[in-house]
matplotlib code that plots the C-alpha trace (Angstrom):
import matplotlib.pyplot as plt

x = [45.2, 42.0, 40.4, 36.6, 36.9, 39.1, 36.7, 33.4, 34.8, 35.6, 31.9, 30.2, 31.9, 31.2, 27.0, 27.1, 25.6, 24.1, 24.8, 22.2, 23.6, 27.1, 26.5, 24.8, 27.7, 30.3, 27.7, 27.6, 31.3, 31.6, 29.5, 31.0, 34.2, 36.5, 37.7, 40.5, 38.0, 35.6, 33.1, 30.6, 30.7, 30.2, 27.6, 25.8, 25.8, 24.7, 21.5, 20.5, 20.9, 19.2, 15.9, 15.7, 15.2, 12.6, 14.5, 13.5, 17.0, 20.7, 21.8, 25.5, 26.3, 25.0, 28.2, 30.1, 34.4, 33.2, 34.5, 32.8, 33.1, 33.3, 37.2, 38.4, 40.8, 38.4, 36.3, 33.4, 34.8, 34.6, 31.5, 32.5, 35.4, 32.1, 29.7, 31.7, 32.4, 28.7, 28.3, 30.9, 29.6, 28.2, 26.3, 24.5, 21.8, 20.0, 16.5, 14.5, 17.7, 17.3, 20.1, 20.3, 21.2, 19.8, 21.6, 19.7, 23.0, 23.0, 23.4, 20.8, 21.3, 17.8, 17.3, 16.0, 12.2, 11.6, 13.2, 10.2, 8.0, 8.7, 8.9, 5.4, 4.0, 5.1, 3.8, 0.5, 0.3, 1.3, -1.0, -4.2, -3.1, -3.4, -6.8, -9.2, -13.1, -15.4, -18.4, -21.4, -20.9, -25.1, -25.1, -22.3, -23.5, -26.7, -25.8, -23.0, -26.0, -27.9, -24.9, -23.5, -25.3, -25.5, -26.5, -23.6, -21.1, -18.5, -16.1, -14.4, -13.5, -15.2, -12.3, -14.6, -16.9, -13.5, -12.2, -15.7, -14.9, -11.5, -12.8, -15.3, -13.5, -10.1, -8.8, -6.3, -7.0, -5.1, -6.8, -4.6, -6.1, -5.6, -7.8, -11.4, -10.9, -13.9, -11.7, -13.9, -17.4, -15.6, -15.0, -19.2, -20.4, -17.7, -19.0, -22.9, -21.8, -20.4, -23.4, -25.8, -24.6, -24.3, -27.8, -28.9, -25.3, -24.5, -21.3, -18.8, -16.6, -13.7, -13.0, -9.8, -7.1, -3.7, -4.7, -7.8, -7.9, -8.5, -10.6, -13.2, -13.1, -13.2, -16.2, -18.5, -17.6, -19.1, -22.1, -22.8, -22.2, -24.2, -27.4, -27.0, -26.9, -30.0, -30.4, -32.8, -32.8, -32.2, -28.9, -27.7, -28.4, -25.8, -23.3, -21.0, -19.6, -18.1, -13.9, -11.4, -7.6, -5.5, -3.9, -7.7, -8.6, -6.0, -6.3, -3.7, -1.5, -0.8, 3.5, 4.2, 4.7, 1.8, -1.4, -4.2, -5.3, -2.9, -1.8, -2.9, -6.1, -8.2, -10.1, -13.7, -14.2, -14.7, -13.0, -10.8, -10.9, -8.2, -7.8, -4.8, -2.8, 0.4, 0.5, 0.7, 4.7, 5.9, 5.3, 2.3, 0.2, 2.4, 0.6, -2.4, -2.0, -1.3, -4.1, -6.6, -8.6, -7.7, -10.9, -10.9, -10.3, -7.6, -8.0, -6.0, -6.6, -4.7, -2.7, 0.5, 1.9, 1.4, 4.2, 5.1, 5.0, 6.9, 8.1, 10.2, 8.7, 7.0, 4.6, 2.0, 4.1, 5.9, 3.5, 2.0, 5.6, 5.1, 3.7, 1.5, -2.1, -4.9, -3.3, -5.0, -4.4, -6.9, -9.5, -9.9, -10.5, -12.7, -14.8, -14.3, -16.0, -18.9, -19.8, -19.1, -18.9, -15.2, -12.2, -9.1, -5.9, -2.9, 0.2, 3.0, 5.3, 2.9, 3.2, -0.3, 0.4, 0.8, -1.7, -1.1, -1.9, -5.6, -5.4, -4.7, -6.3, -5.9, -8.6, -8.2, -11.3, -11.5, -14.5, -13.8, -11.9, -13.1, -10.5, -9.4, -8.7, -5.0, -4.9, -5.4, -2.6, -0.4, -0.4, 0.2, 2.8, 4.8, 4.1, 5.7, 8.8, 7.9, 8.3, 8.7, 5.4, 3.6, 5.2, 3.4, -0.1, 0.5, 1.5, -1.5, -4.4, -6.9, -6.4, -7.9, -7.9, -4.0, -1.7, 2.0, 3.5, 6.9, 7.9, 8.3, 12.0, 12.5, 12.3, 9.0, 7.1, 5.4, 3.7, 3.3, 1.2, -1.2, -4.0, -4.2, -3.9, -6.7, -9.1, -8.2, -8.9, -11.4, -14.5, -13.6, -12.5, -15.9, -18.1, -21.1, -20.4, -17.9, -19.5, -19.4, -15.9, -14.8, -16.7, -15.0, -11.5, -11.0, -11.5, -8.3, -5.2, -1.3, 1.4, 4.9, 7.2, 9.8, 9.3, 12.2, 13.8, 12.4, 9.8, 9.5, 6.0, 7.4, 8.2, 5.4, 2.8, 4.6, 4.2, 0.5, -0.3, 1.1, -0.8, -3.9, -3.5, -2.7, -6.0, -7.9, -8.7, -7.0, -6.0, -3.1, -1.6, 1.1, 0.0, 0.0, -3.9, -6.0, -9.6, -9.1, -6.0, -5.8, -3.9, -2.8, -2.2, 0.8, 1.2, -1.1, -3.0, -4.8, -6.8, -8.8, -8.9, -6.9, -4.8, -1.8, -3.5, -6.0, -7.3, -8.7, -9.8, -9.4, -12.5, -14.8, -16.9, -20.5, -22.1, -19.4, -17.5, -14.0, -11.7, -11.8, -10.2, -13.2, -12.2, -15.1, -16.9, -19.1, -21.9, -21.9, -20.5, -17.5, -16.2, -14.2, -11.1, -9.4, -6.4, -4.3, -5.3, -4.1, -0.8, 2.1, 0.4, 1.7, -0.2, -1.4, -2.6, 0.2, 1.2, 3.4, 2.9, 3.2, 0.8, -1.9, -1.6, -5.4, -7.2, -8.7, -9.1, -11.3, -8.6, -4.4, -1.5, 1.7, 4.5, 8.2, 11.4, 13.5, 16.5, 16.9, 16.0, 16.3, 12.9, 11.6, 10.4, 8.0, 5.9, 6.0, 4.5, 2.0, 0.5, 0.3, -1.2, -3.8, -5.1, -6.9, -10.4, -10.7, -7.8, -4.1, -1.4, 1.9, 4.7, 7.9, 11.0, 11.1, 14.6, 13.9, 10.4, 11.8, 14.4, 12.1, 10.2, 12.7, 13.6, 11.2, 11.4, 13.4, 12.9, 15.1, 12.9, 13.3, 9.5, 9.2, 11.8, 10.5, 6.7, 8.8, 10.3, 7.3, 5.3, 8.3, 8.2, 4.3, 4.2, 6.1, 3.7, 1.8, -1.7, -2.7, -1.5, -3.0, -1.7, -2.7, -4.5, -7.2, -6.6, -8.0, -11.0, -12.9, -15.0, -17.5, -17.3, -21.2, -22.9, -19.5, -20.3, -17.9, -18.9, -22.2, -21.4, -18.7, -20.7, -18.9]
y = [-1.8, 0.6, 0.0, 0.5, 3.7, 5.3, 3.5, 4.8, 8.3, 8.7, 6.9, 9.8, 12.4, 11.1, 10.2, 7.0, 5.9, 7.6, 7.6, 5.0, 2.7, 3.1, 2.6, -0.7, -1.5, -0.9, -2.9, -5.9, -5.8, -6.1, -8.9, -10.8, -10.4, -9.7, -6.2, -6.5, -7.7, -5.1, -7.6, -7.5, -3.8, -3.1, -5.6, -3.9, -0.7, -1.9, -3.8, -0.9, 1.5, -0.2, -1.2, 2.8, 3.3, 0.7, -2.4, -5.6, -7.1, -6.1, -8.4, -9.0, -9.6, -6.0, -4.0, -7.1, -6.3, -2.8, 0.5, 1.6, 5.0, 5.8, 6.5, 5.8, 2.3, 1.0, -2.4, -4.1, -8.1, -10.6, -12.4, -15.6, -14.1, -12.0, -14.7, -16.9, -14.4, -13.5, -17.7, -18.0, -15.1, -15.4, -12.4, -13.3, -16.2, -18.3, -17.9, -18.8, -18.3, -15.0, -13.0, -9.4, -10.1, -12.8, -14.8, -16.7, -18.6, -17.1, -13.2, -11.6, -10.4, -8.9, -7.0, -9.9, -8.3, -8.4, -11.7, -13.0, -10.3, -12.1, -15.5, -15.2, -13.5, -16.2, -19.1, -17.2, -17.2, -21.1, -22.0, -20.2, -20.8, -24.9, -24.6, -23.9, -23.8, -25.7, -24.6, -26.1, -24.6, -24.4, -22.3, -19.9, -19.8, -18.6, -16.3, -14.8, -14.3, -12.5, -9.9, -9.6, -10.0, -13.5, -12.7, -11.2, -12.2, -14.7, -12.8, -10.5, -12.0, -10.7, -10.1, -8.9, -11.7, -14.3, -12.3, -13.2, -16.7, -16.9, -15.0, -17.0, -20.4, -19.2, -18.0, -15.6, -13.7, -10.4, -8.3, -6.1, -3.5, 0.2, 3.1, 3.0, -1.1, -1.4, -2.7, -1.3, -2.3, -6.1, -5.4, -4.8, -8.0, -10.4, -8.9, -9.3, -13.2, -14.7, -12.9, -14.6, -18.1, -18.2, -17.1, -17.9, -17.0, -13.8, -13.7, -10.9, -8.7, -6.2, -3.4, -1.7, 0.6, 1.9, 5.4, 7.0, 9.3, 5.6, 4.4, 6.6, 6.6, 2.9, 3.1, 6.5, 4.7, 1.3, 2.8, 4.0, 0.6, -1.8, 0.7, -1.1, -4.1, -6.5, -7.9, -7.1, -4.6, -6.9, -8.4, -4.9, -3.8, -6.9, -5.3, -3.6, 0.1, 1.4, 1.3, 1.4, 2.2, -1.1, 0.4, 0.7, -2.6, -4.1, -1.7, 0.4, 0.5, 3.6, 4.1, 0.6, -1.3, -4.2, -4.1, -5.2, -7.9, -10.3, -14.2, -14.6, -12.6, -13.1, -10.6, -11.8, -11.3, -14.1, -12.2, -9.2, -7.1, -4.5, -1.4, 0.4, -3.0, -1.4, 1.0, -1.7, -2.5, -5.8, -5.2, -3.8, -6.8, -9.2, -8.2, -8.1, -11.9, -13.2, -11.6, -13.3, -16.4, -20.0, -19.8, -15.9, -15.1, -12.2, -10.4, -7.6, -5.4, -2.6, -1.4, -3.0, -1.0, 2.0, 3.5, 1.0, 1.7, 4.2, 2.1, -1.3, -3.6, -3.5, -7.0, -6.6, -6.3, -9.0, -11.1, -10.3, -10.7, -14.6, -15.7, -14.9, -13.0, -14.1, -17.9, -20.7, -24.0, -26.5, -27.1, -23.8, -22.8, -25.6, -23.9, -20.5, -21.9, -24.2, -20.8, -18.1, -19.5, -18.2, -20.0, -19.4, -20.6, -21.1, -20.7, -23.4, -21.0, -21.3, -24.9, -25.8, -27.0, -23.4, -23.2, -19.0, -18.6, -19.7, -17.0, -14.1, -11.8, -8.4, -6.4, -5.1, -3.3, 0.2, 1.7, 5.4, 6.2, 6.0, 5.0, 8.5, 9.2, 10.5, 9.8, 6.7, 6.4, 8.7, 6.6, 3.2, 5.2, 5.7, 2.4, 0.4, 3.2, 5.3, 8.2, 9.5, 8.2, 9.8, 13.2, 12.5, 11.8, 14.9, 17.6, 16.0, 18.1, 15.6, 15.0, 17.3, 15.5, 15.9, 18.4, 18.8, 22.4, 23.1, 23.7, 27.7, 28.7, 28.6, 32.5, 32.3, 29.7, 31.5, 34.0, 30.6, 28.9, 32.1, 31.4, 27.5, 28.0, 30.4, 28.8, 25.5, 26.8, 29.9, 27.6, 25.8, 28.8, 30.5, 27.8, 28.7, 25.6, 23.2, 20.2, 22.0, 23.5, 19.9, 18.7, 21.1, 20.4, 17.5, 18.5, 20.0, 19.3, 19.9, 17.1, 17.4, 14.8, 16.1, 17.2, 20.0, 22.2, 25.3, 22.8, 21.3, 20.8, 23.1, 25.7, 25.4, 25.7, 28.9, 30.0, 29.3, 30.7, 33.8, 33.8, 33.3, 36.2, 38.9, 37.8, 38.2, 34.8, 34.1, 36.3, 35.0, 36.5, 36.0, 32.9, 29.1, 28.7, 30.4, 30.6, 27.7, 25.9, 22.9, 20.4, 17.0, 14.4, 13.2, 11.4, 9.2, 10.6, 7.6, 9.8, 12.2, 8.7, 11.1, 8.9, 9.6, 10.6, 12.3, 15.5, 18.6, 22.3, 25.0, 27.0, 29.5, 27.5, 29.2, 28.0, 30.1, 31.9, 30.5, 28.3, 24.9, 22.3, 20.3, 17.0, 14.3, 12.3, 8.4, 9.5, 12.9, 14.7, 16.1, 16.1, 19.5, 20.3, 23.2, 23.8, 23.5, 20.0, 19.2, 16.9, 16.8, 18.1, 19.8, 22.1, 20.5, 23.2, 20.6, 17.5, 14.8, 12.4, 9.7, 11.1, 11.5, 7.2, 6.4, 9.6, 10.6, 14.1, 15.4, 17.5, 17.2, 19.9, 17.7, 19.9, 18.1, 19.7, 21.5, 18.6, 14.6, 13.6, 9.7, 9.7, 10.3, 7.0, 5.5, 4.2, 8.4, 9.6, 7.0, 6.8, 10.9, 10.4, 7.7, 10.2, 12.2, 11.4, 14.4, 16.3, 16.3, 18.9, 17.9, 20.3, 19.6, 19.1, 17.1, 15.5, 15.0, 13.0, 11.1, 9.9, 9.4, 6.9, 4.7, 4.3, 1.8, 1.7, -1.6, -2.5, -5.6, -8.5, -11.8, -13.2, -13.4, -16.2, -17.4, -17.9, -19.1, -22.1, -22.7, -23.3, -25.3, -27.6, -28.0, -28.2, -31.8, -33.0, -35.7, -37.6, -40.5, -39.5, -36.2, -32.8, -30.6, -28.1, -30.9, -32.5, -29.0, -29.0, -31.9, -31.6, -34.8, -36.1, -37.4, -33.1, -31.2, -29.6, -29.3, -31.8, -30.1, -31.1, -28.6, -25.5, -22.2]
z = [9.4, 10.3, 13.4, 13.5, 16.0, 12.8, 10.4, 12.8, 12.4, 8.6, 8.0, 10.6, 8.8, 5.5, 6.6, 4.9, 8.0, 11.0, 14.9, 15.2, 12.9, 14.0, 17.9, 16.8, 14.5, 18.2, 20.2, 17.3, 17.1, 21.4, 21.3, 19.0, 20.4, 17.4, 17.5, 14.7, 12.8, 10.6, 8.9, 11.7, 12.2, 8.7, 8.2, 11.6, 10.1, 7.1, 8.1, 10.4, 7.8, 4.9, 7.1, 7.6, 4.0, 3.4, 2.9, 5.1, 4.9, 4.1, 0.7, 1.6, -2.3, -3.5, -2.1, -1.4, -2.4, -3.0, -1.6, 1.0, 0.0, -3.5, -4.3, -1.3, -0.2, 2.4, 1.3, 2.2, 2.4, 0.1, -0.2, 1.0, 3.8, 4.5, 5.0, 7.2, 9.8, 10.0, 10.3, 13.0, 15.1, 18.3, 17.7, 14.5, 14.6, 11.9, 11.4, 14.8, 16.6, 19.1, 18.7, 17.1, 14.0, 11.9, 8.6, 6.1, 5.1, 2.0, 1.6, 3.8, 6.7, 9.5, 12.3, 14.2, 14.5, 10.6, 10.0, 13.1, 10.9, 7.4, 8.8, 10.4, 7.5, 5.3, 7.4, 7.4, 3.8, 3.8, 6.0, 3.7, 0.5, 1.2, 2.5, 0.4, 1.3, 0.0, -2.0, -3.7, -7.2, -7.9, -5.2, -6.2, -9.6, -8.8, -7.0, -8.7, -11.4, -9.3, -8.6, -12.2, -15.8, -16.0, -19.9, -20.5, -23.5, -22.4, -24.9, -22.5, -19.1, -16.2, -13.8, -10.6, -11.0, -10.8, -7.6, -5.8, -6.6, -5.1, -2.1, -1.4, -2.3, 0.1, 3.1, 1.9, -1.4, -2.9, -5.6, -7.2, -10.2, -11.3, -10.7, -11.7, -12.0, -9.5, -6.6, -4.2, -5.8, -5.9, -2.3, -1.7, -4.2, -2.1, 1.1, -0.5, -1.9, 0.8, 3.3, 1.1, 0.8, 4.6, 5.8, 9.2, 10.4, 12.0, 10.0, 11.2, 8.5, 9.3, 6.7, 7.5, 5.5, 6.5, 7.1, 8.2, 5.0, 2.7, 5.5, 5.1, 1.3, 1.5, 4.1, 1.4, -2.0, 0.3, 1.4, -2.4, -4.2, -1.6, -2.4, -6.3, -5.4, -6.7, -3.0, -0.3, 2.4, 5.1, 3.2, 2.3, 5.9, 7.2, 4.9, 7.0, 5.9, 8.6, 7.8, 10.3, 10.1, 11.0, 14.1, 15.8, 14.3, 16.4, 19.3, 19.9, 23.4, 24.0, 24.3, 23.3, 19.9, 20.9, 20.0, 22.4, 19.5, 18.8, 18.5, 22.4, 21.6, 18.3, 16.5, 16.7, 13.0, 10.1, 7.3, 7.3, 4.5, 3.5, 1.1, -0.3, 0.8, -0.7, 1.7, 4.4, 6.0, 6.3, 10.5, 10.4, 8.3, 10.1, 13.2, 11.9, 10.7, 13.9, 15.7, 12.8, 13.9, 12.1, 10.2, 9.4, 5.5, 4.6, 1.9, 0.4, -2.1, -3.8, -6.5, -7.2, -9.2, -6.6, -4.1, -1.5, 2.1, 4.1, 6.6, 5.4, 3.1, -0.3, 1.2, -1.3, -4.4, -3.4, -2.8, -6.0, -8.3, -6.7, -9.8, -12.9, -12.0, -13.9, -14.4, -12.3, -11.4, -13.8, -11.1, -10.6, -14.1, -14.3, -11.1, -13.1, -16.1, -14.3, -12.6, -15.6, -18.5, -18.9, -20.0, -18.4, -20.6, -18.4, -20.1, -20.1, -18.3, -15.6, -13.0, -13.1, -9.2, -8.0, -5.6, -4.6, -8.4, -7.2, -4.5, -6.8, -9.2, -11.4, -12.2, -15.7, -17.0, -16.3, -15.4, -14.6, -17.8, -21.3, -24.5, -25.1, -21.2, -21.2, -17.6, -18.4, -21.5, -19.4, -16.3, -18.5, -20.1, -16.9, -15.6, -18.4, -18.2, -21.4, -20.3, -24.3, -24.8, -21.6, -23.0, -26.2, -24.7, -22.5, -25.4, -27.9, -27.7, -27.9, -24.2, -22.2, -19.0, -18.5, -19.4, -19.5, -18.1, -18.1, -14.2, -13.2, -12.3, -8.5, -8.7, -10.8, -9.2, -7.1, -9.6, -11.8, -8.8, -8.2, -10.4, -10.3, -6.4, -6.4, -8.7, -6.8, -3.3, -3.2, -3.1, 0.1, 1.7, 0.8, 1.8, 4.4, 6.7, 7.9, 5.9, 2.8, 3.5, 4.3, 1.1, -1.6, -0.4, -1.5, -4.9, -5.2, -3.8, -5.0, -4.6, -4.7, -4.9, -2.4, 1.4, 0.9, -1.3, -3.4, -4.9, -1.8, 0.5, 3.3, 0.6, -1.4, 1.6, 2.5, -0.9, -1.5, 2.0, 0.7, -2.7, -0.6, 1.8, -1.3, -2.5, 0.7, 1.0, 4.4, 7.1, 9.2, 12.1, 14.2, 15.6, 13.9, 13.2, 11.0, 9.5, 6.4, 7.4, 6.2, 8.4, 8.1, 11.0, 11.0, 14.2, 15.6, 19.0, 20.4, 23.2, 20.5, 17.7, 15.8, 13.2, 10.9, 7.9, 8.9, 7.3, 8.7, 8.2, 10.8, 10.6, 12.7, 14.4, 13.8, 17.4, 19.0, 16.4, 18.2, 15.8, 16.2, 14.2, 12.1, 10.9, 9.2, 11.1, 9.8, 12.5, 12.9, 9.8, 11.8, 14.6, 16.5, 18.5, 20.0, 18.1, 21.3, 21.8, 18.2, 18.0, 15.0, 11.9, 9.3, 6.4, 3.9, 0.7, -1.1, 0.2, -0.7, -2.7, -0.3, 1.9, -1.2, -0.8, -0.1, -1.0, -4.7, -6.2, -8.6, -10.3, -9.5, -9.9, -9.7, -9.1, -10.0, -9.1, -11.7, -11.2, -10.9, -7.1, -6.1, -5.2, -8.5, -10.0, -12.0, -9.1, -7.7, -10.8, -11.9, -7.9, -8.5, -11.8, -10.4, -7.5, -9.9, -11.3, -14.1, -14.6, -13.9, -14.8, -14.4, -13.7, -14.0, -16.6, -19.7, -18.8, -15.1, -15.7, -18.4, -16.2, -13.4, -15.6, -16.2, -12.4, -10.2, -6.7, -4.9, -1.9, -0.6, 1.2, 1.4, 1.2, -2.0, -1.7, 1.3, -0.7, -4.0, -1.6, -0.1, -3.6, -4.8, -1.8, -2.0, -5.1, -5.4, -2.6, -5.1, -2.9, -4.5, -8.0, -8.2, -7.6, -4.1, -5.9, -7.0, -3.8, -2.3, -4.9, -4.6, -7.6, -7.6, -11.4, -11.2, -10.5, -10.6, -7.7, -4.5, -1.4, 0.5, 3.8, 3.7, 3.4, 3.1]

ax = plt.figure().add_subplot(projection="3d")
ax.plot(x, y, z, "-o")
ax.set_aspect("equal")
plt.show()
């Protein structure tokens, strides 16, 4: 029989798992005090390893009786053998027991900090979705007429308009919706609604994003849709546009994993308001939740069909695969119609006592493209898995917005990427000023779906730094920095409010004519550093496509690797696709996208199920005959409005 010292070596000379996970594994297996015995070390190794490559949880029944390595006579246990020595360890807990490793009974198995993570993320959401705020419908009616057409045709739903009603009728709302879907001008008219129907109250809202990059796109596209708004200057002047990344919302401690806002210190805010929610790890918006105020309303907004976050955790598409968008309990269709007009049919699939159902929204209309966009059909393509179809829409000439190019040979590539790359990047590095040079990058930017290889963002920066300096458009010397790098943050640096994310340009600096590294600034325009006070960075001519999370381009070169990757997916491409607001050109290999598009990212968690129970349980909670959801909605039969001594 193998021991796990044998087992430990043939695993670390194999990398199915790394040191990390298999010095956790010996100290799981010491503390439980079975040494002949492999389940625990396996399982160790297992939920170390998995949480490192996004996953919240280990599910015990995915490799359960299967080889541990492929060909080879070493097994995993039996699911049931499995699941009772993880029951009968003392080093294994249930959920609220404080031990390192944490069961749900079933087949998952946590690190104990994400099962506290998901289980105080989930009470969060339990706790908002069963208390709703009461509204005088006259009011809201009158003043969602103000903000949209009031004499528009009833025909075609107004999505926007019914994501202003949920966020002003509940504590926790998500809005999910493509590009050009107007997320960010629903953002400004909830902001606008809710500021208006609480006058005489100094009424305080937090905008936030995961990464500085999104919050300043959040905070310019902000300061541009609040100017149309058909309110007054004082109102629009209480509209807040200054955006902040998450970690300086919550105040960052310096070497520690805490933030200085938390469940022991409130955010003095009323409603939080986030962007590119997708982006956000189960840890991070966990935090955040606890540090929120009883009476403070969450709401997230994002893409859900989008890339999910780096670290573990896909919260927002979970939370948004709970149940049906665009499907709502009867009282709330009934406040949906008394306030729009609009009918909402709820299908039969649908339990009419879902009350999360009233919390969520998508956005459907697009604003940005028009019918014959092929970023548009291109992007809906990928996302429903055609990857045949997106190859169609790319190779028909009546899209001119996107194009399909067939991916240079490693050998070739570079002569391939010359005149793109200098078309793409001679403005910026001929602009008069650091505003303008700041400005014109971000017109143009190459992603790549890998970090290494010959297609690769550490190769491909090398590549286009050459192309630039055979056309005289940089001059690099021995040393790192040069006049028009462009650098990425990729480290937070709490001491220069430098955030992961961030983007800057190396430039002359024309008061001194030394380099300095200009990055944008809300107040100033931009702000300067020495390049040797700069932190981790890397260059960023291309970028990943991970990275590109949060930002928009006017026009995007996607370069794909010649061969299949497991990174490739559907969610890769279309979130590359969706960057771009006039024209893409995809590079790549016919065989390799199509494949690509029928992968989707999965990412194991267990709050979807934790949400699903909750609904289930509150859900067959009957008061007095009728269900919670009209419990929450008192609508009064004799003016159909909500009661008015409960003001929003």
């Amino acid at each position: 029989m193998i021991n796990n010292k044998a087992l430990r070596e043939i695993l670390s000379r194999k990398e199915i798992f790394t040191y990390l996970d298999l010095s956790f594994a010996d100290f799981m297996q010491k503390l439980d005090g079975r040494p002949d015995d492999l389940s625990i070390f396996l399982a160790a190794a297992a939920a170390s390893s998995v949480n490192r490559q996004g996953h919240v949880c280990f599910e015990l029944s995915q490799v359960a009786g299967q080889p541990v390595l492929s060909g080879s006579e070493f097994f995993y246990p039996d699911l049931p053998v499995w699941k009772e020595a993880i029951r009968t360890s003392p080093a294994i807990g249930s959920p609220g027991d404080f031990k390192p490793l944490i069961f749900d009974g079933i087949s998952k198995l946590y690190l104990h900090r994400y099962s506290v993570y998901q289980s105080r993320l989930a009470s969060f959401i339990r706790s908002r979705i069963f208390s709703a705020e009461p509204v005088v419908i006259s009011s809201l009616k009158k003043n969602l007429d103000l903000l949209f057409d009031s004499n528009q045709t009833h025909a075609e739903t107004d999505w926007q308009k019914i994501a202003c009603i949920l966020s002003i009728m509940n504590r926790f709302t998500v809005i999910s919706g493509g590009p050009g879907t107007g997320k960010t001008t629903t953002i400004v008219k909830i902001m606008a609604l809710l500021l208006e129907m609480n006058q005489g109250k100094a009424l305080r809202i937090s905008l936030a994003a995961p990464t500085g990059k999104a919050a300043a796109r959040l905070q310019d596209a902000i300061r541009e849709a609040k100017d149309r708004l058909p309110f007054g200057d004082d109102l629009k002047s209480r509209i807040p546009s200054a955006a902040t990344t998450i970690h300086r919302l919550l105040g960052t401690i310096p070497g520690s994993p805490y933030f200085r806002y938390n469940e022991n210190n409130h955010l003095d805010t009323d409603m939080v308001i986030i962007d590119e929610s997708s982006m956000v790890d189960l840890a991070l918006l966990s935090k955040l939740t606890q540090a929120l105020p009883d009476y403070a309303r969450l709401i997230l907004v994002g893409d859900k069909d989008q890339l999910a976050s780096v670290e573990a955790g896909s919260v927002f598409g979970d939370i948004c695969d709970i149940c049906w968008f665009n499907s709502f309990s009867e009282p709330f269709a009934q406040v949906i119609f008394q306030t729009t007009g609009a009918r909402i049919d709820t299908p039969d699939t649908v339990n009419k006592d879902f009350r999360i159902q009233d919390c969520m929204v998508q956005l459907l209309k697009n604003y940005r493209f028009e019918e014959n966009s092929g970023i548009q059909k291109v992007s809906e393509a990928v996302h429903s898995g055609d990857g045949k179809l997106a190859m169609t829409y790319m190779e028909d000439q009546n899209y001119k917005d996107i194009t399909w190019v067939n991916v240079p040979d490693q050998r070739q590539l570079q002569a391939g990427l010359t005149s793109p790359v200098i078309r793409g990047f001679r403005d910026y590095l001929s602009a008069n000023n650091p505003a303008e040079a700041l400005h014109v990058f971000g017109k143009f930017q190459i992603l790549c779906a890998l970090r290494e290889g010959p297609y690769g963002v550490q190769t491909v920066n090398k590549l286009i730094e050459e192309i630039l300096i055979s056309a005289n458009l940089i001059r690099k010397t021995e040393g790192l920095w040069y006049h028009g790098r462009p650098i990425m943050i990729t480290r937070n640096d709490y001491h220069l409010n430098l955030f992961n994310g961030d983007v800057g340009i190396a430039l002359i600096d024309p008061k001194d004519t030394e380099l300095r590294i200009f990055f944008p600034d809300e107040e100033t325009g931009f702000r300067t550093f020495h390049p040797s006070r700069i932190g981790e960075h890397e260059t960023v001519f291309a970028m990943t496509v991970h990275k590109s999370q949060g930002s928009e381009f006017d026009n995007i070169l996607l370069l794909l690797p010649d061969r299949e990757s497991p990174v490739l997916t559907r969610e890769l491409i279309y979130t590359a696709i969706t960057r771009a607001r006039q024209q893409v050109a995809i590079w790549g290999d016919e065989s390799v996208f199509q494949l690509a598009a029928q992968k989707r990212v999965t990412r194991i968690s267990g709050l979807k199920d934790a949400l699903d129970d909750t609904i289930k349980t509150m859900r067959g909670i009957i008061k007095g005959g009728r269900s919670i959801a009209k419990e929450l909605l008192p609508i009064r039969k004799k003016d159909n409005e909500i009661d008015e001594k409960h003001p929003v």
